[in-house]
C-alpha positions as CSV (number, residue, x, y, z in Angstrom):
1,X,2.0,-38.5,-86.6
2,X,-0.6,-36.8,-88.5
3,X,-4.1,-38.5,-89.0
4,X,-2.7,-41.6,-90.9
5,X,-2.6,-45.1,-88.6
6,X,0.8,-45.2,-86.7
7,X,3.5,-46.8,-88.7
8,X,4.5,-50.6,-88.3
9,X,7.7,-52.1,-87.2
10,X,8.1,-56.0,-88.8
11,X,11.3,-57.6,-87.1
12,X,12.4,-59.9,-89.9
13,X,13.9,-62.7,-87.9
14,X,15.2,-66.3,-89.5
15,X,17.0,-68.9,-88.0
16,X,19.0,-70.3,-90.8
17,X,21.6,-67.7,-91.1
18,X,25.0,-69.2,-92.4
19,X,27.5,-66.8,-90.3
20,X,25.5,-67.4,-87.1
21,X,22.8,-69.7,-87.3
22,X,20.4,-69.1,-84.4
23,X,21.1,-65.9,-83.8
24,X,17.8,-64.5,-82.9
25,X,17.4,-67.2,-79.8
26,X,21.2,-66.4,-78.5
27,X,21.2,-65.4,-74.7
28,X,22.3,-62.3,-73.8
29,X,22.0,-62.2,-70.5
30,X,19.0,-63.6,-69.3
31,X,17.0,-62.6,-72.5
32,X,17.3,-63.7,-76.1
33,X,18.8,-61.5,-78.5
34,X,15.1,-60.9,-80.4
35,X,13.5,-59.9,-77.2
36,X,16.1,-57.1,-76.9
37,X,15.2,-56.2,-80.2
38,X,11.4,-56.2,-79.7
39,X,12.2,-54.6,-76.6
40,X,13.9,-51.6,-78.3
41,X,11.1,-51.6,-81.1
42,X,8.4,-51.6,-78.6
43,X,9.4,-48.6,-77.3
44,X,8.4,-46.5,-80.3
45,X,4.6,-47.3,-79.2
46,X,4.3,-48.6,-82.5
47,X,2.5,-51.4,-83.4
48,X,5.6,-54.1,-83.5
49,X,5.6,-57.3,-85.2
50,X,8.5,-60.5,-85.5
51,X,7.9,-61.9,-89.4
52,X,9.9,-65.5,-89.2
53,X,9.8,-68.5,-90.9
54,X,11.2,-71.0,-88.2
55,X,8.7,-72.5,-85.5
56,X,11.4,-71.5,-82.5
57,X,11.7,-68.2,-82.9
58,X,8.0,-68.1,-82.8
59,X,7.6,-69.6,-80.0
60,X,9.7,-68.3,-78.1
61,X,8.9,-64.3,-79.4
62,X,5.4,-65.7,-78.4
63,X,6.7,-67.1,-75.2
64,X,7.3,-62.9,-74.1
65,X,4.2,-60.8,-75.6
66,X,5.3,-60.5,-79.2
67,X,2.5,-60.8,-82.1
68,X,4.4,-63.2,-84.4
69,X,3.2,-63.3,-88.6
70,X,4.9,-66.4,-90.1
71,X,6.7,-66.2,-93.9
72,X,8.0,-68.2,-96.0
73,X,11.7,-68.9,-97.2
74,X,12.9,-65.4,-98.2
75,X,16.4,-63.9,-99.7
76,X,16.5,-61.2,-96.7
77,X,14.9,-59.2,-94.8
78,X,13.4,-57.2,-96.5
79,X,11.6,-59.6,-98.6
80,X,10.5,-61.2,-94.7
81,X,9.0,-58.1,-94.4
82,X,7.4,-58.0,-98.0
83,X,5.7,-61.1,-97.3
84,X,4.6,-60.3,-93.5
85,X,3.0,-57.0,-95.1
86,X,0.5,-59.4,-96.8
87,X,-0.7,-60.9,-93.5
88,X,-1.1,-57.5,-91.6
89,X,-3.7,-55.2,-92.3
90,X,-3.9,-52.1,-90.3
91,X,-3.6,-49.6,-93.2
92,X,-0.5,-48.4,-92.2
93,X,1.6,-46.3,-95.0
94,X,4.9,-46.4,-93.4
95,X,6.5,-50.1,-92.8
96,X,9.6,-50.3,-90.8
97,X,11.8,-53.0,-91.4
98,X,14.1,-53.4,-87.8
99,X,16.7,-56.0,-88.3
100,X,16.3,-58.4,-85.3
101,X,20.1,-57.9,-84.7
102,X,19.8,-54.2,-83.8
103,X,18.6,-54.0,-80.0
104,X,20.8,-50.7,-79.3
105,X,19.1,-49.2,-82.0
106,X,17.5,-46.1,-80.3
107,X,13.7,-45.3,-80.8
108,X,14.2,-42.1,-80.9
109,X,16.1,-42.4,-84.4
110,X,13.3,-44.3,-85.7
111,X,11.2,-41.6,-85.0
112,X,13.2,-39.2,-87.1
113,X,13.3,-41.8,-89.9
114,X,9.6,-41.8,-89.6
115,X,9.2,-37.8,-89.5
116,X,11.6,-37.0,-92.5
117,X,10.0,-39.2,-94.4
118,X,6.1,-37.8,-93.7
């Protein structure tokens, strides 16, 4: 994608939700529902990264491969990711914020995200 570093994929992941609190850690079969996720992200061969705030879903998104950047207590996502941004410095330009309840999300429409906005 051109010669600028690969774009990033934070995973803004909290446990605290009121609707469905721990949602991240709920099985799905024999994996949690954030390993799905990072599964799905992964496959972009982008660099992939869970921001969270609660010690669990660090350890356990640790527990399977994934590099986990810790955040404070944020209003959504996207402030998750906000904050994570601080923490990792590759000099990407392109930050891509993949809500940790979206395993079915294809790659492949990332990658056009990615392209139309290059």
């Amino acid at each position: 994608m051109g010669d600028s570093p690969a774009p990033i994929v934070i995973i803004p992941a909290r446990f605290a939700s009121k609707r469905f609190p721990g949602k991240p850690l709920h099985m799905i079969g024999t994996r949690p529902l954030i390993e799905w996720t990072w599964m799905a992200a992964r496959a972009t061969g982008w660099p992939v990264w869970i921001a969270t705030d609660d010690g669990e879903i660090a350890a356990v998104a640790e527990q399977f491969g994934a590099r986990v950047i810790m955040t404070g207590s944020c209003q959504n996502g996207t402030e998750r990711c906000a904050q994570a941004m601080n923490g990792i410095d590759n000099g990407a330009e392109i930050i891509l914020n993949w809500q940790g309840d979206s395993p079915l999300c294809l790659p492949a429409h990332a990658e056009a995200l990615i392209r139309a906005l290059e």
